[in-house]
C-alpha positions as CSV (number, residue, x, y, z in Angstrom):
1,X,117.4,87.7,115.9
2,X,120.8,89.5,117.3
3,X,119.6,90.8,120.8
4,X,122.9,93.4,121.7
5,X,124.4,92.6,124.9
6,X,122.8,95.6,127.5
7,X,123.7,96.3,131.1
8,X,122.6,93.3,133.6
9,X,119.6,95.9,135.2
10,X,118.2,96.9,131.8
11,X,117.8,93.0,130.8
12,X,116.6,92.0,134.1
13,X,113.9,94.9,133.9
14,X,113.2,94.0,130.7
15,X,112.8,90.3,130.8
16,X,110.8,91.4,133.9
17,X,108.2,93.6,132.0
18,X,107.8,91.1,129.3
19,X,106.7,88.7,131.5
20,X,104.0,90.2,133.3
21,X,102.7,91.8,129.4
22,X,102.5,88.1,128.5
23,X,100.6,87.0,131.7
24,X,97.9,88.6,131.1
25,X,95.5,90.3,128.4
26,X,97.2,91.6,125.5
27,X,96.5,95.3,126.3
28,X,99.0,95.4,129.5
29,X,102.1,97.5,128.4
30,X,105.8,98.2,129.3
31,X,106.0,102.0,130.6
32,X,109.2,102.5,128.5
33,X,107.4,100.9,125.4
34,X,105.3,102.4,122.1
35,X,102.5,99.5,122.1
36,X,101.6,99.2,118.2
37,X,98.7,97.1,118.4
38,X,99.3,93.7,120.0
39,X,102.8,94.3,119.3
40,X,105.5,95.7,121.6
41,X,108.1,97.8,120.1
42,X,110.5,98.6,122.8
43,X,113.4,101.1,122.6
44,X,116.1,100.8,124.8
45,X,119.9,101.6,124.3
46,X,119.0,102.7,120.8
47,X,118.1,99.6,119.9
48,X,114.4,98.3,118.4
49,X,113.0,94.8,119.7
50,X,109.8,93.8,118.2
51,X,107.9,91.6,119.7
52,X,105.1,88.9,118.1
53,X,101.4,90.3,118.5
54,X,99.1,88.0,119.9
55,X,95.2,88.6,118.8
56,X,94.0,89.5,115.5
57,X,95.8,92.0,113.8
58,X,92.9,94.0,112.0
59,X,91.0,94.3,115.5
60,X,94.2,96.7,116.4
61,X,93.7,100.2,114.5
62,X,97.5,101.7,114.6
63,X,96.1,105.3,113.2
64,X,93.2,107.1,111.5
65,X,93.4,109.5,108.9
66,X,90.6,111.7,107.7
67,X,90.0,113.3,104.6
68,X,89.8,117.4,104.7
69,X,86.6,118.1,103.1
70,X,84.7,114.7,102.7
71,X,83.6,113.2,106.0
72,X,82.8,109.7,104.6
73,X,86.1,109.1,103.5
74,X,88.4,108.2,105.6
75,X,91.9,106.0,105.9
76,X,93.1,103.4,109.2
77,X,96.1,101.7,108.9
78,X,95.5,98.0,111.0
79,X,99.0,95.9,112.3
80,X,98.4,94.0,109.2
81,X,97.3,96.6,106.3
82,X,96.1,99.9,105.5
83,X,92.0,100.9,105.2
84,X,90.1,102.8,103.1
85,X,86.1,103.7,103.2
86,X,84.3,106.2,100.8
87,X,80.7,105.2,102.2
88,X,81.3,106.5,106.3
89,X,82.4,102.9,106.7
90,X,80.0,101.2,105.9
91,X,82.2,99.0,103.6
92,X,86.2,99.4,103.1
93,X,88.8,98.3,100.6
94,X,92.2,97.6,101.2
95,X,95.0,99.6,100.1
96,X,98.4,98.6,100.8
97,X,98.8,96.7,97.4
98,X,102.3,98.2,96.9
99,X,103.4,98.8,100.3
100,X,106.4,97.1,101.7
101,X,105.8,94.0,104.3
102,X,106.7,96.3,106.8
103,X,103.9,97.7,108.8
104,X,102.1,101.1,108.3
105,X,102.5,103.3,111.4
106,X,101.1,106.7,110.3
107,X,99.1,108.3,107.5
108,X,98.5,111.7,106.8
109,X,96.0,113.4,103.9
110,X,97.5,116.5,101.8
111,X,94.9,119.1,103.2
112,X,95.5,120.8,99.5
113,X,95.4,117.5,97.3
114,X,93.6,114.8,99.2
115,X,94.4,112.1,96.7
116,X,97.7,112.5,97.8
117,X,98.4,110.5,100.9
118,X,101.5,109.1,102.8
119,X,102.3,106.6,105.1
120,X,105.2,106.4,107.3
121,X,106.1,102.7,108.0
122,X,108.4,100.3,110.9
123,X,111.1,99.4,108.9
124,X,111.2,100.7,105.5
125,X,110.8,105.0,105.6
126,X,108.0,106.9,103.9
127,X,105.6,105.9,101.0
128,X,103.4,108.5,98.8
129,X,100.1,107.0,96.6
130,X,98.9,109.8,93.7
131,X,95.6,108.3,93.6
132,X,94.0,108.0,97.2
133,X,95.9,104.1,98.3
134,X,95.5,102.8,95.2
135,X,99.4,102.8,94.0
136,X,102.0,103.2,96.7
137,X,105.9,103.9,96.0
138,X,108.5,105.0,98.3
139,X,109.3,108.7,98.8
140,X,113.0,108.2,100.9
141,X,115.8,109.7,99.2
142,X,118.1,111.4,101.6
143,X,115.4,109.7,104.4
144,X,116.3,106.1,104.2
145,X,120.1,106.5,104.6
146,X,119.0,107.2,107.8
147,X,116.3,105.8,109.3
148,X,113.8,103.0,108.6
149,X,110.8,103.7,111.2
150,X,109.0,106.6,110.5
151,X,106.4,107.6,113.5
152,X,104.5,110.6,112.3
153,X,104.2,112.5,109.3
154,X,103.0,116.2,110.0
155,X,102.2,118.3,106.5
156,X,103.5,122.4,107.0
157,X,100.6,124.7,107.5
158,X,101.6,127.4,105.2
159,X,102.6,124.3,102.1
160,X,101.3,120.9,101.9
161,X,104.5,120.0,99.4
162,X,106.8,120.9,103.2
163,X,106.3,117.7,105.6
164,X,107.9,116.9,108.9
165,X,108.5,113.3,109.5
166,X,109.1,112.3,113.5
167,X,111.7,109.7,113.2
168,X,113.7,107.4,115.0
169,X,116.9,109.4,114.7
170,X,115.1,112.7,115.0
171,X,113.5,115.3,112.8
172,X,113.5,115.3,108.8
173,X,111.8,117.9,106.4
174,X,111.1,117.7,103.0
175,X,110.3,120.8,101.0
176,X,109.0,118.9,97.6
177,X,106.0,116.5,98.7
178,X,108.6,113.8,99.7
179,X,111.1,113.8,96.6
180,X,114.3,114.8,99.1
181,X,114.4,114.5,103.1
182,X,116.7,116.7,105.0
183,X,117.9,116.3,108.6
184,X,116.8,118.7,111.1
185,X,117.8,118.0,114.6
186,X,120.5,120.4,115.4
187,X,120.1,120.9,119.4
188,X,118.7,117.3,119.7
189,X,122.0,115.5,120.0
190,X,121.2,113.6,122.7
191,X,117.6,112.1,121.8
192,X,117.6,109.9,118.6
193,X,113.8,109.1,119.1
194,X,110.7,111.6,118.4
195,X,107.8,110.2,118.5
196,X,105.5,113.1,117.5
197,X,105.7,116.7,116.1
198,X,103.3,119.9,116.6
199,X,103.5,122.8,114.4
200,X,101.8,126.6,116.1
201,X,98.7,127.8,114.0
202,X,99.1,131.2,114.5
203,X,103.2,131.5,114.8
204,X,103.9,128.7,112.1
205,X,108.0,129.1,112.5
206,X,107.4,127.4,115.8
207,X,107.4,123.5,116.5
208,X,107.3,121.5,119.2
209,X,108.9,117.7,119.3
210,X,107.7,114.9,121.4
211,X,110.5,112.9,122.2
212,X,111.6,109.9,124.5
213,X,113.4,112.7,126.5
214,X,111.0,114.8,126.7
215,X,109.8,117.9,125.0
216,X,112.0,120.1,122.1
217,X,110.5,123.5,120.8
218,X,112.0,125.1,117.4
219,X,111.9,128.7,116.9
220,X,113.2,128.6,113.4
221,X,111.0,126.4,111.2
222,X,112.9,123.2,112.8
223,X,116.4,125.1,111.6
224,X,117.5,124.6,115.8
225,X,115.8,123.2,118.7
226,X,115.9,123.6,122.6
227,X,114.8,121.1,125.3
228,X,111.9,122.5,127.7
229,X,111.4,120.4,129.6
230,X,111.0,122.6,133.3
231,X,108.8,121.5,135.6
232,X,108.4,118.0,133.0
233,X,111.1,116.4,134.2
234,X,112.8,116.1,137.5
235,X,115.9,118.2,137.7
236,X,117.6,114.7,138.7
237,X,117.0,112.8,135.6
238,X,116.6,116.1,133.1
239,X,119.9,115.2,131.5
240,X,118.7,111.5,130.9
241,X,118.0,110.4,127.0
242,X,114.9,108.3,127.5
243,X,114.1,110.5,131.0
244,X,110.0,110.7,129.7
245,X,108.5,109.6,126.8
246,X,106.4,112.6,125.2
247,X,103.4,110.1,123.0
248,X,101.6,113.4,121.7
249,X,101.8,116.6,121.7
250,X,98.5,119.2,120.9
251,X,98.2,123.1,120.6
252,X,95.9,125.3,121.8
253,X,93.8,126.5,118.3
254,X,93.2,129.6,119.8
255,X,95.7,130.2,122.8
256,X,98.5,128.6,121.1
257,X,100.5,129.1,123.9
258,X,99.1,126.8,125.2
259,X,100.5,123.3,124.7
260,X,99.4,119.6,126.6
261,X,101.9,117.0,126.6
262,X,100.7,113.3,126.8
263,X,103.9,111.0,128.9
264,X,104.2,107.5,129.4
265,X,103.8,109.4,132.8
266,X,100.7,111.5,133.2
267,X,99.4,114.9,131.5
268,X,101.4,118.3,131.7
269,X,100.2,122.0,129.8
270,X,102.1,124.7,129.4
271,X,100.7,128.4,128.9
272,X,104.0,129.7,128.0
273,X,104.6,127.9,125.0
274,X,107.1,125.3,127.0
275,X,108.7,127.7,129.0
276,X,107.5,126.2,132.1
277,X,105.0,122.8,132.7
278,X,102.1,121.7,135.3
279,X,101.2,118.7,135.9
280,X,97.7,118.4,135.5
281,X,94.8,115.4,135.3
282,X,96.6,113.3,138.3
283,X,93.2,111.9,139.0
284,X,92.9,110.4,135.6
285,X,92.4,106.7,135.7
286,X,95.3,106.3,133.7
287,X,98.7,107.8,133.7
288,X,100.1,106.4,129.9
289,X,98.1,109.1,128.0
290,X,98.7,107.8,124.2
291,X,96.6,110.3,122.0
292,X,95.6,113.8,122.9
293,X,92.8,115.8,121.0
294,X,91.0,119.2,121.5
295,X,88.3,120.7,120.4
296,X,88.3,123.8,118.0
297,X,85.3,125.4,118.7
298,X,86.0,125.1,122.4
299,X,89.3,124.3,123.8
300,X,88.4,124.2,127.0
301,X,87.5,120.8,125.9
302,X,90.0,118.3,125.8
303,X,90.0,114.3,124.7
304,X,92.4,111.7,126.4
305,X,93.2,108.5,125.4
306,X,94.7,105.8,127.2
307,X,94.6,102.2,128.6
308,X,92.0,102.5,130.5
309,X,90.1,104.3,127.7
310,X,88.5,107.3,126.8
311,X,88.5,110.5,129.2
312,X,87.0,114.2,128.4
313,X,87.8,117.4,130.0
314,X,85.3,120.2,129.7
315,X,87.5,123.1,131.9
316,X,91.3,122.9,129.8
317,X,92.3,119.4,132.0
318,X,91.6,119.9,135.2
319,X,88.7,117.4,135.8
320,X,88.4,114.6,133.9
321,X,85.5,112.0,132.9
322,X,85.1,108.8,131.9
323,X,83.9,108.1,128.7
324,X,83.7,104.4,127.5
325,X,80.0,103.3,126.9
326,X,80.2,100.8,123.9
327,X,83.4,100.5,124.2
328,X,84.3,96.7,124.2
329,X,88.2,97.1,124.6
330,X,89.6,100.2,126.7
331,X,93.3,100.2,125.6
332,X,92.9,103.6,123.3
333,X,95.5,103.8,120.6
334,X,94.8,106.8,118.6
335,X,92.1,109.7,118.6
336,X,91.0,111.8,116.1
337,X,88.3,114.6,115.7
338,X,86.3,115.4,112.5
339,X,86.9,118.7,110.7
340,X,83.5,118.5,109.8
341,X,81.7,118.2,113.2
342,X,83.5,118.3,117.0
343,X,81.0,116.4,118.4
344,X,82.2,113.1,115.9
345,X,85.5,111.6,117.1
346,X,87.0,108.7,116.0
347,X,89.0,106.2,118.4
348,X,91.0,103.0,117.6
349,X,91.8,100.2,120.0
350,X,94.2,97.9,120.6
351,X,91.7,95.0,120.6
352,X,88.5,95.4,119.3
353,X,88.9,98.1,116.2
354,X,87.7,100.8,115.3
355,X,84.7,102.9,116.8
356,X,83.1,106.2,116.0
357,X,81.1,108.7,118.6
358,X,78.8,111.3,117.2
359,X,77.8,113.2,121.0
360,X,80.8,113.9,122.1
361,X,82.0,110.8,123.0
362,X,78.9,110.1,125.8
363,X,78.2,106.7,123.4
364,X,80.3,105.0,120.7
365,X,79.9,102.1,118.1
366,X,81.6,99.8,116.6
367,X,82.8,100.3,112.4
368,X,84.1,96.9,111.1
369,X,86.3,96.6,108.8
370,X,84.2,94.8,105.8
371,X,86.3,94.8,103.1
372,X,84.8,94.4,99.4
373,X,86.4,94.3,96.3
374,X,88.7,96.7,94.8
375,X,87.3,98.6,92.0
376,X,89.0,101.0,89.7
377,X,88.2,104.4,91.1
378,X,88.6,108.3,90.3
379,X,91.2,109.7,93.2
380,X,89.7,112.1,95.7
381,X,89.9,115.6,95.3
């Protein structure tokens, strides 16, 4: 592997970083890293470094996609292949048959044709399957000139056949279910890496971009975008590229201007729709807040994840609780919430898998993997 020759600091931090990751437990990460699993994907200088996982590779869930109107299906994509249950996982089949090698770093469900689902993947763009994982084939024209890792796929509220696709090298829409990807980054010249993407439920022009220097809002349908990033950043370092990496970004379902922003460097909301930023949750045992969910019914209540696990706000994300039992690893890679109930939520480790909570996150359980064999099936609908 071709390692680029960087400034003398960045390779003495570096080297530094890496060895106290590999000194201990395989959950310890770099502050300027986007842990995948055991993995280490480190972006520095523009460049990508992957690094070998250590542990087994299905107990890492990367994400977890759920299916809009049929709770016991569900999709998680693993550091080694890409999940599917019908029976509320009970049992799972795998479903990355005609996926490239590279691995699967984000799924997302059409909320208007659930057989339809895509996968954005490290290294070789965006796939589509017609038929619910069972056939897979690359959707990158006008994407894959481009870019290669593909962080987030987010479908447009108003059109499941618009997607956004966090990239890389920015922003990229598609208006026809994948067929053609357009760049839209204008404003964002001096990022090249968004990590996540949040569209406004109630003002659906707007969009806000997670990014590795901080936050971007669109007014236009992602035509333009501006940094906001006051009261985010420090004025000293607000000009920086990688100055804070934004890992998620959520909206407010009913206040939309209200938006929380999880950093490699702590929780910050806005109530101004990024006009200005707070801090908020500095007494959260963790800092590196990695997945962000609220709760429609009550936003007041708020879900963190992180590396020291699980956290729940009941008052917007001023106080903060711990809430881990049956937990067996705390490193929290992604969070989701089922459409079908708030108090089921969904969390997958870097460690020890996947687990589900159905009390609001006071208790969770394990869900293994069990795979059986494939059979010939109907798609969803």
């Amino acid at each position: 592997m071709l390692i680029p020759s960087w400034p003398g600091q960045a390779v003495t931090e570096l080297l530094s970083a890496l060895k106290d990751l590999f000194a201990g437990p395989c959950h310890k990460t770099f502050e300027l890293s986007d842990v995948l699993g055991h993995g280490l994907r480190v972006v520095m200088f523009g460049c990508l470094l992957t690094l070998p996982a250590c542990g087994k590779q299905s107990d890492t869930i990367v994400w977890i996609a759920l299916h809009p109107t049929k709770p016991r299906i569900m999709y998680v994509a693993t550091n080694e292949s890409v999940y599917k249950t019908r029976d509320g996982g009970v049992s799972w089949e795998r479903r990355a048959t005609d996926l490239s090698s590279f691995r699967v770093l984000t799924l997302a469900v059409d909320p208007a044709h659930p057989a339809t689902v895509y996968a954005g993947t490290m290294g070789d763009a965006v796939y589509r399957s017609p038929d619910g994982g069972q056939r897979w084939m690359p959707y990158n024209a006008g994407l894959k000139e481009h870019i290669s890792v593909v962080n987030q796929i987010v479908f447009d509220l108003r059109d499941s056949e618009t997607l956004y696709a966090a990239t890389t090298v920015g922003v990229f829409r598609t208006t026809n279910g994948g067929r053609l990807w357009h760049e839209r980054k204008a404003g964002m010249k001096e990022v090249h890496y968004v990590v996540t993407i949040a569209q406004d439920p109630k003002r659906p022009h707007v969009f806000y971009a997670g990014t590795t220097g901080g936050v971007y809002r669109s007014t236009d349908g992602t035509e333009t975008w501006e940094k906001i990033n006051n009261g985010l950043i420090p004025p000293e370092i607000l000009e920086a590229a990688m100055a804070l990496g934004i890992n998620t970004i959520v909206i407010d379902p009913q206040h939309t201007d209200t938006v929380y922003a999880g950093t490699t460097k702590g929780l910050f909301k806005t109530t101004d729709r990024g006009e200005s930023w707070a801090r908020i949750g500095q007494f959260l045992s963790d800092q590196y807040v990695s997945s962000l969910v609220i709760d429609p019914t009550e936003p007041s209540i708020v879900y963190a994840g992180g590396r020291q696990g699980v956290q729940k706000s009941l008052d917007g994300g001023q106080t903060w609780k711990e809430m881990n039992v049956g937990l067996e690893t705390l490193n929290i890679r992604s969070i989701v919430l089922s459409p079908h109930d708030p108090q089921t939520l969904f969390a997958g480790t870097n460690g020890s898998g996947l687990y589900r909570t159905t009390d609001g996150a006071q208790t969770w359980s394990r869900m293994y993997l069990v795979t059986k064999p494939t059979e010939a099936a109907l798609p969803d609908r």
